[in-house]
C-alpha positions in Angstrom: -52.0 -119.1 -97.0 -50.1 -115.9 -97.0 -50.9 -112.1 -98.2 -51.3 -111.7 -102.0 -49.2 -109.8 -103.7 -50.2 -106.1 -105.1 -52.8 -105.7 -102.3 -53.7 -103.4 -100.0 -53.3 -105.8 -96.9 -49.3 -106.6 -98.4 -48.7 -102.5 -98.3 -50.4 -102.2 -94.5 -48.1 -105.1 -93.5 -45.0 -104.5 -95.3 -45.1 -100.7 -94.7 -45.2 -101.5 -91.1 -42.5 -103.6 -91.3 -40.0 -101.2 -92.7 -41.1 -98.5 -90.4 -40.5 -100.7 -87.5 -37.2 -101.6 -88.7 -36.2 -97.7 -89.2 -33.1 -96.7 -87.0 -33.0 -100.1 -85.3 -29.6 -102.7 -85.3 -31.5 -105.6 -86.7 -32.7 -104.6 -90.1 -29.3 -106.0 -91.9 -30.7 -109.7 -92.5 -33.4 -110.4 -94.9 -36.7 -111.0 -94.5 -37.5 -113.5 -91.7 -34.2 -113.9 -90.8 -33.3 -111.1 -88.4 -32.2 -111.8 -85.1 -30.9 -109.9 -81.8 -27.2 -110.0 -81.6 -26.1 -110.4 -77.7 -23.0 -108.5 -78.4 -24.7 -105.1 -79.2 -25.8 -103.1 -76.3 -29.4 -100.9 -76.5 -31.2 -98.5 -74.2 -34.0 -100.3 -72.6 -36.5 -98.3 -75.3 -34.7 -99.7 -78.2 -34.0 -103.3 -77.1 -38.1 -103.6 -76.8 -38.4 -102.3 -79.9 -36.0 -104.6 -81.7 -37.5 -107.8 -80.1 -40.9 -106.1 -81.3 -39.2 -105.7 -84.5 -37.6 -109.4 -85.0 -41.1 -111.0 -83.5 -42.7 -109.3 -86.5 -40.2 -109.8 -89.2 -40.5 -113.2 -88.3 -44.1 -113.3 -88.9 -44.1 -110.8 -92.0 -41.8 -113.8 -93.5 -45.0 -116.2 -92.9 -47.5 -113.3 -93.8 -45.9 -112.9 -97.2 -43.8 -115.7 -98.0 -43.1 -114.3 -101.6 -40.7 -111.7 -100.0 -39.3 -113.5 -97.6 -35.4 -113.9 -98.2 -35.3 -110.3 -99.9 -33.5 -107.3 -97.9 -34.8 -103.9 -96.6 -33.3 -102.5 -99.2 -34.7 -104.2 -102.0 -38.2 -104.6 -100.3 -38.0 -100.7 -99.8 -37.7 -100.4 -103.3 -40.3 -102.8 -104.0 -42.8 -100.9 -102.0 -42.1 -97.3 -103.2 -42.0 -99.0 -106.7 -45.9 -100.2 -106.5 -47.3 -98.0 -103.6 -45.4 -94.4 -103.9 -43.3 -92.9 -101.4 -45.4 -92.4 -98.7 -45.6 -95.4 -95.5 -49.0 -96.0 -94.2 -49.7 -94.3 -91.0 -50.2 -96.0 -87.5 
């Protein structure tokens, strides 16, 4: 059973997710469906933090299987739309 939608669990979750995803080269599938693309080269700092990053999109996808195929774009919308602007801190 997954996160409701509307709660405050979904905007812990789903604000981490996009927060994780900021300035990274993973963030252009949807939901559940990013991956690490062999050909692209990272510092050491930022390839941990995009298999970070892809580990927990997949499980976001599991967590809260009602956004799951939607893209950051859309979910960022989707968050500031029913939480504000503002990403919950660490």
């Amino acid at each position: 059973m997954g996160i409701e939608s509307g709660t405050e669990e979904e905007r812990l979750v789903l604000g981490k997710w996009i927060k994780m995803g900021q300035k990274l080269i993973v963030g252009t599938s949807s939901l559940g469906e990013s991956y690490l693309d062999p050909n692209v080269k990272r510092e050491e700092d930022i390839e941990e933090k995009s298999i970070e990053y892809v580990a927990y999109d997949h499980q976001v996808a599991k967590e809260l299987p009602h956004l799951k195929g939607r893209f950051r774009w859309d979910l960022e919308k989707y968050y500031r739309d029913r939480y504000g602007p503002y990403l919950p801190k660490d």
